[in-house]
C-alpha positions, 0 to 999 in steps of 0.5 A: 468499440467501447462498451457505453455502459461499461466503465474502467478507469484509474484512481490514485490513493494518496495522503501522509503515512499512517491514514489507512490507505493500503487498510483502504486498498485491501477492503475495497478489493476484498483481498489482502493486497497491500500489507499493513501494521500500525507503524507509519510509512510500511507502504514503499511502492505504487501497489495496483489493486484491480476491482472488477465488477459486471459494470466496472473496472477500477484499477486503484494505484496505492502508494507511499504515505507524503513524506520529508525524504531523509535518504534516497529510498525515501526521495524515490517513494517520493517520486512513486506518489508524485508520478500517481496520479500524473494520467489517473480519472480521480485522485483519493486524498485519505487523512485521519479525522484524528489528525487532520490538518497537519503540515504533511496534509496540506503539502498533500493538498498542495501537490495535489493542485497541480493535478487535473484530475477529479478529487475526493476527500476521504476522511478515515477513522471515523469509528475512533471520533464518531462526534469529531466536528465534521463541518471544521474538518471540511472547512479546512480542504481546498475548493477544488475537493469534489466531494468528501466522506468519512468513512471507516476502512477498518469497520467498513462504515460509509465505504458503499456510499464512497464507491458509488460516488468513485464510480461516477467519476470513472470514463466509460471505457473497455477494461484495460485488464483481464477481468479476474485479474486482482494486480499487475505485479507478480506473485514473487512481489507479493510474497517478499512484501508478506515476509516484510510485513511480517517484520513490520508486526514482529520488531520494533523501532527502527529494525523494520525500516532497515530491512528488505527482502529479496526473493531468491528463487520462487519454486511452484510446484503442483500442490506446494510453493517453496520460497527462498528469500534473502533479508537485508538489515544495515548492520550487525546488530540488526541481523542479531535481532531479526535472527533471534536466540537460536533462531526464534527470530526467523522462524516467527517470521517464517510462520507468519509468511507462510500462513499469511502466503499459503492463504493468499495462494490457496496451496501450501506454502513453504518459506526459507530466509537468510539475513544478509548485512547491507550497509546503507542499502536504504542510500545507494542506488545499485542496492535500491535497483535490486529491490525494485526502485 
């Protein structure tokens, strides 16, 4: 029999790259669940963040920032964001109050007409335009917008108020999961999405967007984890990059892994890398099921 004081529910993320929505994800949690850098498009797959509270349980699905595919990584994260939110309670449209209406925002907007969910406008940044003309902003959202905030994900302003209205859209409802459960993805997924985060912050240009990681073995042992992962790159010369002079490269990655996983793990974490060249990896689909699309 459902609990008619408990709710739990399904809430979709969704907007174009770069607004801040896994930075969203990790502060409603109050866990690092999704890796951010300040590049666009670092998000690849539907992440599910779990929030359980004594009245509640809300599964937030993030995805890929909206985007033109250019290749068939790309069209598959396509796919991801138009299958989350086909069976959720309530759809988050997050955008930047620093850029906003743009084309990618309004073919958002437009995807999102086709949904029977309820909708909320989440506005963010709004610690970088605090006098931004807020009332031209909503002048601009389609009618079937339930209700907007403008909040700061960075700094936490307005996101109380936001989750109390969230949480008004959600059924009443037994949990679907375990309620100290944080995600429905293994702790391999997440330690290869920390190592590829790690490069996201270490490289620039397109080098990060040509890589990815593939978790070889995930070794757990009572007061240690040791994993052994495999990073791809398209070409040579990327591999001579990622590596580094004599290995300086790989060892920054490694570093930052293993602070970053023996945190998330609360045991100490050891990380060994190989770079792998895989031409046009990002193209082909027997490469892309290895990788989890």
């Amino acid at each position: 029999m459902t609990d008619t004081s408990f709710r739990s529910g399904w809430v979709a993320i969704v907007g174009k790259p770069n607004t801040g929505k896994s930075t969203f994800l990790n502060r409603i949690l109050g866990e690092k669940l999704s890796i951010t850098s300040a590049k666009p498009q670092t998000t690849r797959y539907a992440i599910k963040g779990i929030l359980n509270r004594e009245d509640a349980q809300i599964i937030f699905i993030d995805t890929p920032g909206f985007l033109k595919p250019r290749y068939e990584m790309q069209s598959r994260m396509l796919d991801i964001v138009h299958d989350s939110f086909k069976d959720v309670d309530l759809v988050l449209f997050i955008t930047d109050v620093t850029d906003f209406p743009t084309d990618y925002d309004n073919e958002v907007l437009q995807l999102l007409s086709k949904s029977s969910a309820h909708q909320i406008a989440v506005f963010n940044k709004i610690d970088l335009k605090p006098d931004v003309d807020r009332e031209a902003l909503l002048a601009q959202l389609p009618s079937r917008i339930e209700e907007s905030h403008f909040v700061s994900c960075t700094t936490g302003e307005n996101m109380d108020v936001l989750m109390e209205s969230i949480l008004r859209y959600i059924p009443f409802h037994d949990p679907y999961y375990e309620q100290d459960q944080l995600s429905d993805l293994p702790v391999r997924f997440f330690a290869a999405e920390v190592i590829r985060e790690a490069i996201f912050h270490l490289y620039q240009q397109e080098v990060p967007y040509s890589t990815a990681v593939i978790i070889e073995r995930f070794h757990e042992y009572p007061d240690q984890v040791v994993v052994e992962a495999q990073i791809w790159v398209d070409r040579q010369s990327q591999k001579v990059i990622v590596i580094g002079r004599k290995g300086a490269g790989l060892k920054r990655i490694r570093e930052y892994a293993q602070a970053q996983l023996s945190e998330f793990l609360g045991v100490d974490v050891r990380v060994q890398l190989w770079v792998k060249v895989v031409p046009n990896w990002r193209k082909k689909k027997s490469n892309l099921r290895e990788i989890g699309f």
